[in-house]
VMD Tcl script that draws the C-alpha trace (Angstrom):
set ca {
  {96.70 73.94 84.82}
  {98.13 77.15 86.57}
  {98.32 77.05 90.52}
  {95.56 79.24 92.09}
  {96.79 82.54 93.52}
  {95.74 81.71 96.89}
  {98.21 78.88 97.08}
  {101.83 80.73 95.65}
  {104.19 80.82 97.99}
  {106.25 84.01 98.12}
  {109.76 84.83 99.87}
  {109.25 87.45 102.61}
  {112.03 88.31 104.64}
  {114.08 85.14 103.94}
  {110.82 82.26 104.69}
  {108.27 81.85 102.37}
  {104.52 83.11 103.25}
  {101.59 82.36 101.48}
  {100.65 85.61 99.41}
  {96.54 85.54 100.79}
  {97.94 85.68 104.51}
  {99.71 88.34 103.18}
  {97.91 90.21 100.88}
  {94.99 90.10 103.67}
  {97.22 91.86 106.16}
  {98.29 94.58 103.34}
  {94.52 94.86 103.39}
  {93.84 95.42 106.97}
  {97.08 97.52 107.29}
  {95.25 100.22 104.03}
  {91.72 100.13 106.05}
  {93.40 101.21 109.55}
  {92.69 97.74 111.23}
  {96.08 96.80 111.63}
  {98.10 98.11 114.94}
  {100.64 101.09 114.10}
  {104.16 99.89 113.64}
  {103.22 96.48 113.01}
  {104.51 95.60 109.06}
  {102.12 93.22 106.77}
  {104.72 91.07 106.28}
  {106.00 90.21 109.95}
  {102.20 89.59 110.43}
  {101.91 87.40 107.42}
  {105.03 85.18 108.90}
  {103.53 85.37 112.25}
  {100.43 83.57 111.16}
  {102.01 81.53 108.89}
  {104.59 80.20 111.44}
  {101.66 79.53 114.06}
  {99.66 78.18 111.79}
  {102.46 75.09 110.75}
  {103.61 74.64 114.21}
  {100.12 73.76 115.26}
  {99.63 71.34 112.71}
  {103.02 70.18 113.35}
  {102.07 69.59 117.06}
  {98.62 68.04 115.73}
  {100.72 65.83 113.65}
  {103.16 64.52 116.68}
  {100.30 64.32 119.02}
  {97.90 62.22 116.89}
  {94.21 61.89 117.49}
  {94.11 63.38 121.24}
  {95.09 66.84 119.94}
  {92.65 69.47 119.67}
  {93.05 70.96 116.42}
  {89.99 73.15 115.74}
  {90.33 74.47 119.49}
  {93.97 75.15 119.52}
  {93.99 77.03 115.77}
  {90.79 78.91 116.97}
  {92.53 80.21 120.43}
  {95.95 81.07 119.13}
  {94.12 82.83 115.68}
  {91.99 84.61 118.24}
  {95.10 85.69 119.98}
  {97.44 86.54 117.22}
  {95.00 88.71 115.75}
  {93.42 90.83 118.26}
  {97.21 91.35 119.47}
  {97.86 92.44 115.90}
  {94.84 94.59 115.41}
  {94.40 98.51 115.97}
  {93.04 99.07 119.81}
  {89.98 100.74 118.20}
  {88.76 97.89 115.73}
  {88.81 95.11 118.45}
  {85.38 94.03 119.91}
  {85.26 94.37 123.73}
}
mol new
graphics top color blue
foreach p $ca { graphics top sphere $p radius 0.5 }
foreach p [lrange $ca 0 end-1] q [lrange $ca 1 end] { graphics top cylinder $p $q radius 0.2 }
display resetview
């Protein structure tokens, strides 16, 4: 059985990245939603690298930790600081 797309991990700039994170910001960056200057794949790492040091937190912290909360607010952050000024909702 062959490993889904979704799951390959790549080599981008030295760390691996899974190819949907991305492959979704190559997407964003061809439709105008991502900010000017800002490369796919430093954006792929970015949410890559915040996504395993929350769970690594999560992991330390046990129980007590907030995990839905904390991935929504730093998601919420990293990507509206990553979008174009014109496709974030005020």
């Amino acid at each position: 059985m062959s490993t889904p797309r979704l799951h390959v991990l790549e080599y981008v700039g030295g760390a691996s990245v899974p190819e949907a994170f991305r492959t979704a910001f190559e997407r964003a960056a061809a439709e105008g939603g991502l900010r000017p200057g800002v490369s796919p794949d430093v954006a792929a790492e970015l949410l890559f690298d915040s996504y395993i040091g929350t769970l690594s937190r999560w992991l330390a912290a046990g129980a007590a930790f907030p995990l839905a909360e904390t991935l929504e607010k730093r998601l919420h952050a990293l990507l509206t600081g990553l979008a174009h000024p014109d496709t974030v909702p005020s």
